[in-house]
C-alpha positions as CSV (number, residue, x, y, z in Angstrom):
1,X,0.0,0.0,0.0
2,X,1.7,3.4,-1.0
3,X,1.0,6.2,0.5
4,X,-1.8,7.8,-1.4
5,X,-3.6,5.0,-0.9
6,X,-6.1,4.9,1.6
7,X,-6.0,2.3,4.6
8,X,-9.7,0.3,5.2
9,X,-9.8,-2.2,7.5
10,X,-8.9,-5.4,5.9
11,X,-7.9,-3.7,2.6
12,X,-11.4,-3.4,1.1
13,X,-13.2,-0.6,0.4
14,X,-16.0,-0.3,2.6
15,X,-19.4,-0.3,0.8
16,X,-22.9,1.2,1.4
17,X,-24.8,0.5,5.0
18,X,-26.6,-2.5,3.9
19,X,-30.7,-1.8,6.4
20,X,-30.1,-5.0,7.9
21,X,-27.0,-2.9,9.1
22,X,-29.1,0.4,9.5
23,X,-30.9,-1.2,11.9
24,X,-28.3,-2.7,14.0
25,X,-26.7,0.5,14.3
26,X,-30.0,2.0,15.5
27,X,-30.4,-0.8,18.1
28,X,-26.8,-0.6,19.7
29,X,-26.7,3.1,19.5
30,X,-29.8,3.1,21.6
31,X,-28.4,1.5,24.0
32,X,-24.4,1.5,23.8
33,X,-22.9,5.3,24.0
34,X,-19.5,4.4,22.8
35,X,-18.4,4.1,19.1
36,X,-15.8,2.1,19.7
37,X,-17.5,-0.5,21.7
38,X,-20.2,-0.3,19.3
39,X,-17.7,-1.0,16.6
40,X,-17.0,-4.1,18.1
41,X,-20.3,-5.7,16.8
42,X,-19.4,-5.1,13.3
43,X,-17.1,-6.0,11.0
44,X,-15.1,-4.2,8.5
45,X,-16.6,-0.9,10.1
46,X,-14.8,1.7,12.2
47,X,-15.9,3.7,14.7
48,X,-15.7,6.8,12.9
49,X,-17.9,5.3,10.0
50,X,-20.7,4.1,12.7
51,X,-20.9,7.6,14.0
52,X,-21.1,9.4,10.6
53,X,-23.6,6.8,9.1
54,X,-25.7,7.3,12.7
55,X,-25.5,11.0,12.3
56,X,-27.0,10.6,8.2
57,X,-29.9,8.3,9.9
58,X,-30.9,10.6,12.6
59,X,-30.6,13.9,9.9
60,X,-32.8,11.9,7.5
61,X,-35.7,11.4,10.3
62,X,-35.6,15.0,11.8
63,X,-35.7,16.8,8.4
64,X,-39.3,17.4,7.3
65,X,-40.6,16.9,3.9
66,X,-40.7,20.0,1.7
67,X,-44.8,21.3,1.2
68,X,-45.5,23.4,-1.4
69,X,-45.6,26.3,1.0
70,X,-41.9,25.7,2.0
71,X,-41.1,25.9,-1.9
72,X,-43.2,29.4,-2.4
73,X,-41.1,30.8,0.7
74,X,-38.0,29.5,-0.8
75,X,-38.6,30.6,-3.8
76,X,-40.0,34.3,-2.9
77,X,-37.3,34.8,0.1
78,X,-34.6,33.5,-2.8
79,X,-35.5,36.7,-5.1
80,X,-35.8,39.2,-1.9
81,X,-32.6,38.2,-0.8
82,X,-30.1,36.1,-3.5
83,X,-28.2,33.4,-3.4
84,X,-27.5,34.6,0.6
85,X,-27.9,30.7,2.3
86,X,-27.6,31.7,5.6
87,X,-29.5,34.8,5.1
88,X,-32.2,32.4,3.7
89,X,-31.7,29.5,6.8
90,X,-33.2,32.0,9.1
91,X,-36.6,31.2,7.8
92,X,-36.0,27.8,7.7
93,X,-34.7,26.9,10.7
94,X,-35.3,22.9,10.9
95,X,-32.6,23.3,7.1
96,X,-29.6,23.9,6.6
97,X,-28.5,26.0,4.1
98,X,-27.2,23.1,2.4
99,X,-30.0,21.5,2.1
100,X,-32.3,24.8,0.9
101,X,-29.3,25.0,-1.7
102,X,-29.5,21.7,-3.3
103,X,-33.8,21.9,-3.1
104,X,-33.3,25.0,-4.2
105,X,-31.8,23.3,-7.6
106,X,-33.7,20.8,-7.4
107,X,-36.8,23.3,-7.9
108,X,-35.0,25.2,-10.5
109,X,-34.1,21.8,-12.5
110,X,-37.6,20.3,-12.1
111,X,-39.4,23.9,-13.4
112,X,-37.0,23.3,-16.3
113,X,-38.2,20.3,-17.0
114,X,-41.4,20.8,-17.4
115,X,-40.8,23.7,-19.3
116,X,-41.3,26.3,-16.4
117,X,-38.8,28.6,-15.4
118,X,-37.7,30.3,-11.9
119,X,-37.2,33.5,-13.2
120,X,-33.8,34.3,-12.0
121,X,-32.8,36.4,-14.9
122,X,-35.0,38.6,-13.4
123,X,-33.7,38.9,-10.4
124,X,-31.6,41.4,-8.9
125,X,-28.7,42.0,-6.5
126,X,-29.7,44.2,-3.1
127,X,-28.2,47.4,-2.4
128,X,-26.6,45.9,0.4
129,X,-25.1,42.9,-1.2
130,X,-21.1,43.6,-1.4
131,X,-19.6,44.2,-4.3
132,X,-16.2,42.0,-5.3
């Protein structure tokens, strides 16, 4: 193994969380509060990994699925105030501005689609925007 190459445990690249997995790691976390010890019961898995792919799990349950109310704010908010994310989190607070970024293109690649546009050409920069 060279240097650029990264280390996995037993030389294999890990792969996806399999649910059966998923749901293991939901059991043990609920009741185990060490990563390592947690680790123990699988293989091929580091701690590190358990504890990112636990943090995905709970951020996909606690996010809320987007109404078409949440898009029209969005959208209306994204044209008071540009592309300012954490200007735009504020109303949003259960988002981050990740997420309203990437729904945000989402919107704007589904309105293309189906031959609709989000106006953007139309939209323009606040005074109070800073100028590069």
């Amino acid at each position: 193994m060279n240097a650029s190459t990264p280390f996995y445990i037993g030389d294999s690249i890990p792969k996806d969380f399999a649910p059966d997995e998923n749901a293991k790691l939901e059991f043990l976390s609920s009741y185990l509060n060490n990563w390592c010890t947690i680790a123990d019961h699988f293989q091929g898995r580091t701690p590190r990994q358990l504890k990112e792919q636990h943090d995905l799990l709970t951020l996909k349950k606690s996010i809320p699925k987007w109404t078409k109310e949440d898009e029209a704010l969005l959208e209306k908010k994204f044209y008071e105030l540009g592309p300012r994310w954490s200007k735009l989190a504020f109303f949003f607070p259960e988002r981050s501005e990740n997420n309203l970024r990437a729904h945000w293109e989402k919107m704007k690649n589904r309105k293309n689609d189906s031959t609709e546009e989000l106006s953007v050409a139309t939209f323009t920069i606040p005074e109070e925007f800073p100028k590069f």
